[in-house]
C-alpha positions as CSV (number, residue, x, y, z in Angstrom):
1,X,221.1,245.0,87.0
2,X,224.7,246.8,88.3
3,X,225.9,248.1,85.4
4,X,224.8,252.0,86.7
5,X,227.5,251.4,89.8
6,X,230.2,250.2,87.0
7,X,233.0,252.4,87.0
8,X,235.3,252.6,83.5
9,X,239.0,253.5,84.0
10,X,240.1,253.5,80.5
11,X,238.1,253.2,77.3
12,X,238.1,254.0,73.5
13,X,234.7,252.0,72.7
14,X,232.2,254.0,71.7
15,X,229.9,254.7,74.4
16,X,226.6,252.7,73.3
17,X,229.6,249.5,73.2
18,X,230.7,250.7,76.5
19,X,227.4,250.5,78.0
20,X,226.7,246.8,76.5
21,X,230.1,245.3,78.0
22,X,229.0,247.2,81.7
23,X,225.4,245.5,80.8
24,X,226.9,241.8,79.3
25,X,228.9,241.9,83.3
26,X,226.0,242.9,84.9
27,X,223.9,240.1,83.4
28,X,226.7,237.4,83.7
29,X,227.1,238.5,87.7
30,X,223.6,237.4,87.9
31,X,223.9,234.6,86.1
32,X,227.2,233.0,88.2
33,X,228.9,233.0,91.2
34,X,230.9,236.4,91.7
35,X,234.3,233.6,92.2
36,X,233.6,232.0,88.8
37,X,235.0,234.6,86.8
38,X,236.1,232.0,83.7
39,X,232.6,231.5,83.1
40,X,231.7,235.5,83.7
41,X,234.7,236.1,81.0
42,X,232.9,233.3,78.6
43,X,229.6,234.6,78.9
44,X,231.0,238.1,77.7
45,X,233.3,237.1,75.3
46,X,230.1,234.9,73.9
47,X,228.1,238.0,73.8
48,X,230.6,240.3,71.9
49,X,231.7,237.3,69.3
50,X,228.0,236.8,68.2
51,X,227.2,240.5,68.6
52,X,230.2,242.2,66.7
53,X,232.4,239.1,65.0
54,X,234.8,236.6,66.1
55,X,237.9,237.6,67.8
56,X,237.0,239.1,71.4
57,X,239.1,238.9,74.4
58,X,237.5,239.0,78.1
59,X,239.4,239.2,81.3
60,X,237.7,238.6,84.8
61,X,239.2,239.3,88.3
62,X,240.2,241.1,91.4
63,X,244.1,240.9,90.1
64,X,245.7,241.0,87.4
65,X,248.4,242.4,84.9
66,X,248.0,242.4,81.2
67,X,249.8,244.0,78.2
68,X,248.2,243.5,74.8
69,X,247.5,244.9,71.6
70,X,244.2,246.1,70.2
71,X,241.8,247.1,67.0
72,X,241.4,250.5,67.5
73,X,238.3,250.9,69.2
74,X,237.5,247.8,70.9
75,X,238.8,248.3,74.3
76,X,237.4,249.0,77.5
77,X,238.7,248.4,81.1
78,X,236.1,248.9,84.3
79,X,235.1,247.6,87.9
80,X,231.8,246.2,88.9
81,X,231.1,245.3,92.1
82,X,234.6,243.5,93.1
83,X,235.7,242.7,89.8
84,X,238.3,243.8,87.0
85,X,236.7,243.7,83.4
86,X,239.0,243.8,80.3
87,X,237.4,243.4,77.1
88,X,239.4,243.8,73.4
89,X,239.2,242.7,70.5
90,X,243.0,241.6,69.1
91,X,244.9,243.2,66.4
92,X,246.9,241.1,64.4
């Protein structure tokens, strides 16, 4: 398990939801290949639908620009080993 070297760089999750997204990467990083990030992202998103509802958003990669709107209190942003994580739920 990585998710004690995952570094968050912006967050308003609640810290117990914070610690499950850093522990879903960790377990999807051992489950695929570091380069398969659309399976990493589906694995995530799986685990926060059937979690906490329908309606999560997961991005995976070493690059990338985004611009989005959230439910308050549903985002979090972080790096784990070589990888971006961005994980929201949307706001309609």
């Amino acid at each position: 398990m990585l998710e004690g070297k995952a570094l968050v760089d912006d967050s308003d999750m609640p810290l117990k939801m914070q610690i499950e997204a850093m522990s879903f990467a960790s377990q999807a990083l051992d489950l695929y290949d570091v380069f398969d990030c659309i399976s990493i992202a589906g694995y995530i998103k799986k685990e926060f639908d059937s979690k906490y509802g329908n309606g999560w958003q997961c991005v995976v990669g070493s690059n990338f620009g985004c611009f989005f709107t959230h439910s308050e209190g549903t985002f979090i942003y972080f790096t784990l080993e070589r990888l971006k994580f961005l994980i929201f739920k949307g706001a309609s």
